[in-house]
N, C-alpha and C positions, 0 to 999 in steps of 0.2 A: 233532615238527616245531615251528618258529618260529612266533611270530605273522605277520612280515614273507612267509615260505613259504607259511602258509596264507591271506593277503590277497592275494599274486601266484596262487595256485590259484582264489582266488573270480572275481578280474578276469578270469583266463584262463577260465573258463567261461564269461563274458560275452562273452568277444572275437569278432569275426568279419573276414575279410579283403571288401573292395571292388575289384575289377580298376580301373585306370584310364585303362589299354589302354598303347600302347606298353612292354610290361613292365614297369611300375608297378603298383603297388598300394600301399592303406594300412588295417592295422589299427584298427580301432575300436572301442570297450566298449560295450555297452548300457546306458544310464544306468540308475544302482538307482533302485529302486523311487520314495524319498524324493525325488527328483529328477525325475520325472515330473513334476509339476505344473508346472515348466518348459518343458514342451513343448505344452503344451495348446493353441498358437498357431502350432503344428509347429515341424518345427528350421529353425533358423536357422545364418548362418554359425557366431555365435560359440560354438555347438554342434558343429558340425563340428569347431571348431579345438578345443575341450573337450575330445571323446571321441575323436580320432584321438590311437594311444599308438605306433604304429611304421610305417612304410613300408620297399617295397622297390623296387629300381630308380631310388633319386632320386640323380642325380650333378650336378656344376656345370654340366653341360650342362643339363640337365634346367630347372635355375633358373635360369640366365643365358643358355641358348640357345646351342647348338652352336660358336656365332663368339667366343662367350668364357668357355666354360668346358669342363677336360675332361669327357668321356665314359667316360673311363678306370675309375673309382673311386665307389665306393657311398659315398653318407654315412651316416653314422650320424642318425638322429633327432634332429629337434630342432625343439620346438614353436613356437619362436620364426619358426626357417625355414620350417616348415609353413603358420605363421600368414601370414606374409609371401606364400608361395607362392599359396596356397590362397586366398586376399583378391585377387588378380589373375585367377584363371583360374574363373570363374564356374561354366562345365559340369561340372567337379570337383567342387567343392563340393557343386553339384545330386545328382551320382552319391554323391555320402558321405551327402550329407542323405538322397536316400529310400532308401539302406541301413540308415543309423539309424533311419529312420519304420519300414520293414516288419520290420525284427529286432522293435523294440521292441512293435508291433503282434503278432507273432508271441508273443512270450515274453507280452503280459496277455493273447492269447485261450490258450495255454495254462495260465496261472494261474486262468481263470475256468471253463476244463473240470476244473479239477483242484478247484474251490472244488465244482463240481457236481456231482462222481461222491464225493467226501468227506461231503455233506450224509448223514445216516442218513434213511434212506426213512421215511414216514409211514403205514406198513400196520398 
């Protein structure tokens, strides 16, 4: 296997989906480790717009609202329009931010169960 194969397998174990009702949703990564210290102020948008890597359900309706754009057709991704999106519609952002807080919460308290059952016992 490639390097490029085994860097999209490490991301994709990080990944998790966020509903964001209307049949939307957007993929997002758990920032690595190294990148923690980033948040220590919690997330912010331009975290949000960092770690979102895919959505589903966004058509032109979706980002120009039903009166001008179709509904027809799924976009493909793209952070630029996500950025754009996602910078207007606040409550979203909020649903992506504290999905990123509790993944990431989740993954160091099981890095620190795992640092604690590792320690060798002192008998």
């Amino acid at each position: 296997m490639d390097a490029k194969a085994l860097i999209a397998r490490m991301e994709a174990q990080r990944s998790s989906w966020v509903v964001l009702g209307e049949g939307r949703r957007v993929r997002f990564v758990r920032p690595p480790e190294l990148e923690l210290v980033h948040l220590m102020d919690g997330v912010r948008a331009e975290h949000v717009v960092r770690y979102v890597t895919g959505w589903e359900g966004f058509t032109e309706a979706t980002l120009l609202g039903p009166a001008h754009g179709s509904g027809d057709t799924q976009l493909p991704f793209d952070r630029d329009l996500w950025q754009a999106y996602v910078s207007d519609h606040a409550e979203e952002c909020r649903l992506v931010a504290e999905a990123i807080t509790a993944t990431t919460a989740e993954y160091l308290q099981r890095r620190q169960e795992t640092a604690k059952n590792s320690k060798p016992s002192s008998t």
